[in-house]
C-alpha positions in Angstrom: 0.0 0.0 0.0 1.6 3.5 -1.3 2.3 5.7 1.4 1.1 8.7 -0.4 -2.4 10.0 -1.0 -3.7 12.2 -3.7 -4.7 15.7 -2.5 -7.8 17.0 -4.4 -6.9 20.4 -6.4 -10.0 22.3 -6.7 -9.7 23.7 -10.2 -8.7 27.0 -11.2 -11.1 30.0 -11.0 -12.1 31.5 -14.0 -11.0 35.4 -14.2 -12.9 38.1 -13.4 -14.1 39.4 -16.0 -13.5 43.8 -15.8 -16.5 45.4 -16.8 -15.5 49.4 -18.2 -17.5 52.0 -18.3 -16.9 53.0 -21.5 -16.2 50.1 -24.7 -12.3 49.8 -25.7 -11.5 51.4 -28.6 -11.3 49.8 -31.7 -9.5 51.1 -34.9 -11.2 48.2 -36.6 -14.4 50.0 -36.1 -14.3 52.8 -38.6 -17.3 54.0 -39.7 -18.1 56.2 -43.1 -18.5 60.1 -42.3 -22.3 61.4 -43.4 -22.1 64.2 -46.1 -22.9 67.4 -44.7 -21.9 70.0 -45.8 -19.7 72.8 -44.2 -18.6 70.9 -41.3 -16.0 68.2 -40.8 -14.5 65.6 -38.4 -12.4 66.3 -35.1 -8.8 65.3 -35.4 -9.3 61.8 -33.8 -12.8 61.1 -33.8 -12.9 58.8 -37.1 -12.2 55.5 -35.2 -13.1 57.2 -31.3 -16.1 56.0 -30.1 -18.2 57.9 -27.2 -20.6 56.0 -24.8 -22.5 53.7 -26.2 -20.6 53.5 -29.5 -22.2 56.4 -30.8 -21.3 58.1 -33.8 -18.2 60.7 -33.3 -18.9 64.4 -33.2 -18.6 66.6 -35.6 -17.6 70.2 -35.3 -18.6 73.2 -37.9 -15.5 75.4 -38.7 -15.6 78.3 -37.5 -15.4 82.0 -39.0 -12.3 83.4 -40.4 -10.4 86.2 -38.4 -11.6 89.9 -38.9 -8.3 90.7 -40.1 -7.9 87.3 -42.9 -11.6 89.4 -44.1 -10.0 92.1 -45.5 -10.7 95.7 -44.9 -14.3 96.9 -44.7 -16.0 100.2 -45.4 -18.1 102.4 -43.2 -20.8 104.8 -45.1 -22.1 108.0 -43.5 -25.4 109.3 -44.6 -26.1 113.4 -44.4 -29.8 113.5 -44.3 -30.8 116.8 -46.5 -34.6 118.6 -46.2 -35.4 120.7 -49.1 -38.0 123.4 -48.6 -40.2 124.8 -51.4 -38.2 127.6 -51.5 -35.2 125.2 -52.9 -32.7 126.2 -49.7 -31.4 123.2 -48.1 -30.6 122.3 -44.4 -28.6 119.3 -44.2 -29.0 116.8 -40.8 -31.8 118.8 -39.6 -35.3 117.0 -39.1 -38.9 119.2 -39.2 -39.7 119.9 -36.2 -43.1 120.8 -34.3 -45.8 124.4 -34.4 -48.5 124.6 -32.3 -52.0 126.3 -34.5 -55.0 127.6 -32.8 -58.7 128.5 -33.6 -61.3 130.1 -31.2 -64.5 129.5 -31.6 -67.4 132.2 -30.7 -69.9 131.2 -28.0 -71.4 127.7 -29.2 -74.9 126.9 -27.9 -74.9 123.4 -26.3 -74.6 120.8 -28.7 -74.0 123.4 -32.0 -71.4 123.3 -34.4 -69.0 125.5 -35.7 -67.1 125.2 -39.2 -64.0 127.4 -39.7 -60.4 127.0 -40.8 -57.2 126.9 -39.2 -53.9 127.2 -40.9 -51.7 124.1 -40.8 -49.1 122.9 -43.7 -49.6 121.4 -47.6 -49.3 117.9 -45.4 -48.4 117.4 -41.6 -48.3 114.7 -39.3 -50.3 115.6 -36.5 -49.2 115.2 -32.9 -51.8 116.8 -29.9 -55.3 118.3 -29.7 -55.6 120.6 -26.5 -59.3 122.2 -26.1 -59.9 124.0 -23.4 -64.0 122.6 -22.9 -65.8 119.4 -23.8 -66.3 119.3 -27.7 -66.1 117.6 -30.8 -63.5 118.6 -33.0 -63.0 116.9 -36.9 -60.4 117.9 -39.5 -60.8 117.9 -43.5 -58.6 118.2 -46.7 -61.4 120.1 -48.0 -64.6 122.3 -48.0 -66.7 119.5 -49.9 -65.5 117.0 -47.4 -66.5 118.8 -44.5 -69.8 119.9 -45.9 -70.4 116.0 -46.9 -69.4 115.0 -43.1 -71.9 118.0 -40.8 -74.7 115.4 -40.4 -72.4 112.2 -39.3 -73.7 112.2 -35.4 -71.1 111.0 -32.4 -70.0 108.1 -32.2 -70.9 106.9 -35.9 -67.8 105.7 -37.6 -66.5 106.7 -41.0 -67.4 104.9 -43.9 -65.0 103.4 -46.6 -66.7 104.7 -49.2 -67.7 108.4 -48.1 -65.0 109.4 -45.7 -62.7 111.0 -48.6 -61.2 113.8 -47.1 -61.8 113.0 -42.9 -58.3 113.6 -41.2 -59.6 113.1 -37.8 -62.7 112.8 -35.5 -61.7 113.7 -31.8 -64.9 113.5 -29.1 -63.6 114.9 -26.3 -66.0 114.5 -23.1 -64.2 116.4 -20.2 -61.6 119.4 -20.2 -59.5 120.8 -20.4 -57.8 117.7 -22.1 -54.9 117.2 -24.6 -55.6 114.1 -26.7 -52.9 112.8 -28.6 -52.8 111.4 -31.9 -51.1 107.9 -33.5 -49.7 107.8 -36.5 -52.0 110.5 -37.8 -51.3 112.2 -40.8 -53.4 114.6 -43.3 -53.1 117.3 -46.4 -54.5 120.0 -47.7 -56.3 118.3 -50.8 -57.5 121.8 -52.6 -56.2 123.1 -56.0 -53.7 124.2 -56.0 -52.9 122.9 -52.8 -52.5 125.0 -49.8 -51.8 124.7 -45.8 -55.5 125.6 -45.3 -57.3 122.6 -42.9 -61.1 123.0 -42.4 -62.5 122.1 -38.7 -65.4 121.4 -37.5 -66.2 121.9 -33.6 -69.1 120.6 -32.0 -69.6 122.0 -28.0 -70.4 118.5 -26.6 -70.5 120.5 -22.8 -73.8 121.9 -21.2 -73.0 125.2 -20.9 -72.8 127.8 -23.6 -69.2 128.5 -24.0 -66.7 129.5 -26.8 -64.0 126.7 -27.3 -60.0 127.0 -28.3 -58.8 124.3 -30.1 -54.9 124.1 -30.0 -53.3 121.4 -32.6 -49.3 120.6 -32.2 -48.2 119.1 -35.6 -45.2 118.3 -37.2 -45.3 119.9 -40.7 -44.2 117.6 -43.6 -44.4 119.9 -46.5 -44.6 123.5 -45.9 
């Protein structure tokens, strides 16, 4: 009988296997760029992989240096009015006159029709009155004598309010209403700087109303 005796070897344990957090390169794994156009791949990034084995990143090139641009020019503008009178001011813009009209003593809910002395066109700006009233503006006579029977609060229509600048209702004073983007002429011929008002005394009192416009004139 042997005097030895076979010890048991348990068998060797299989490695652990390391897990990474992100997959190993491989430079087998090249993939084809798309075809956009403009941009291009980062210096390494044809066979470098991101998580996942996503597809590298591209980057869009980016402007060229002011100075590789070559020189640039800068234009200055002189902005020139011209009055009728064929003088010229260069770099200065129009700018605003005040115009009033009194009215005599208006019997409560009466009307007045006068003129007031404006530009050949004008953008108009504020209406100051110094009681409650009614006040409308009109390129011409016709247009004003067309408009007298229109009562308050009845809009203009399309087809007959040829020549209406403005309707202002005023209903407590002294106010000063100001216009948007409210422009008018003088639509006589020849043309003139004549604009025909209207004034209606919307208080109950017997008063005489001033009417005082601030306009910007566009043509003098």
């Amino acid at each position: 009988m042997s005097k030895y005796r076979q010890i048991e070897v348990p068998p060797p344990s299989s490695p652990e296997i390391e897990e990474y957090l992100l997959p190993p390169r491989n430079v087998i794994q090249i993939c084809s760029l798309p075809n956009l156009p403009g941009i291009f791949p980062s210096t390494n990034n044809i066979i470098d992989f991101h998580v996942g084995g996503k597809v590298p990143q591209f980057r869009a090139p980016l402007a060229a240096p002011v100075t590789s641009q070559g020189s640039s020019t800068t234009t200055t503008a002189v902005i020139t009015a011209t009055s009728s009178g064929g003088s010229t001011t260069p770099g200065n813009p129009p700018t605003s006159k005040t115009a009033s009209i009194t009215t005599p003593i208006i019997i409560s809910g009466n009307t007045f029709q006068g003129t007031i002395l404006l530009a050949k066109s004008f953008l108009l700006y504020t209406l100051a009155v110094n009681n409650a009233c009614r006040v409308r503006l009109y390129s011409t006579s016709s247009a004003q004598s067309t408009d007298l029977s229109r009562g308050l609060g009845i809009p203009i229509g399309l087809a007959t309010g040829q020549g209406i600048i403005s309707d202002v209702e005023i209903d407590s004073a002294p106010t000063i209403f100001q216009y948007t983007n409210t422009d008018g002429s003088n639509g006589d011929n020849p043309q003139g700087n004549v604009v025909y008002v209207t004034i209606t005394n919307l208080s109950l009192s017997n008063v005489a109303i001033t009417a005082t416009i601030t306009y910007i004139p566009l043509q003098s």
